[in-house]
N, C-alpha and C positions, 0 to 999 in steps of 0.2 A: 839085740834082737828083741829085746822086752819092750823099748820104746816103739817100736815098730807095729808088733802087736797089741798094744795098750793103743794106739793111734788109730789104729784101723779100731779099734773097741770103740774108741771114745769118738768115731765117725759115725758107724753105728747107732751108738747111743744117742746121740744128735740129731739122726736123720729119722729115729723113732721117736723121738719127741716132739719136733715138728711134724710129725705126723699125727701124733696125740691130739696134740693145738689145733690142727686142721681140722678132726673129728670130731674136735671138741665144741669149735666154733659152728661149724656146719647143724651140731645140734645131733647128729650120727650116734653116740652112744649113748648108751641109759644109765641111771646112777650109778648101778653097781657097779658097771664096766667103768666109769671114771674113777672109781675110788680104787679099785684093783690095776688100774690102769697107773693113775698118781704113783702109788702107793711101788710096784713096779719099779718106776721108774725114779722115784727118792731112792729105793735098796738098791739101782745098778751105780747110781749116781756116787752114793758111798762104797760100796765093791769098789770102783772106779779110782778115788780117794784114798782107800786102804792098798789098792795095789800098787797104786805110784808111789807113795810110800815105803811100803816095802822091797822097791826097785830103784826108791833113791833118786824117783824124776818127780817134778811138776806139770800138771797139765799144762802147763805155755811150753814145756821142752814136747810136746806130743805134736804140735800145730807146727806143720813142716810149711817151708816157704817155698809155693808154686814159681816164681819167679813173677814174672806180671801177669800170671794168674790169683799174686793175691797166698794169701795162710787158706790154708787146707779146712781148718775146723772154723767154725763161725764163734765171735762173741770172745770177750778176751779171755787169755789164760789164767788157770790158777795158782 
């Protein structure tokens, strides 16, 4: 059940960080919004690391196989 939740986490966290990128590029945020923004997003990134951890998985065991849809998470695992 942990890997399940931490997958759907680390979906999440993925889908907000290319959305980061997106606003970031576009030029949409102003500094301090990036730096809080970054900054965010390094602490979920480690959250993220310490819970797999503690649960005894790796991020590459969270990226489930769509079938020929392809791995669920983008970018390879950790």
């Amino acid at each position: 059940m942990a890997a399940l939740v931490l997958t759907v986490v680390e979906l999440l966290r993925q889908l907000m960080e290319r959305q980061a990128v997106h606003r970031f590029d576009e030029g949409t945020l102003r500094a301090e919004q990036e730096d809080r923004l970054g900054t965010a997003l390094m602490l979920l990134d480690e959250r993220m690391d310490e819970l797999c951890e503690q649960h005894g998985l790796r991020r590459s065991d969270l990226n489930l196989d769509l079938g020929p849809l392809g791995p669920l998470l983008a970018g390879p695992g950790r």
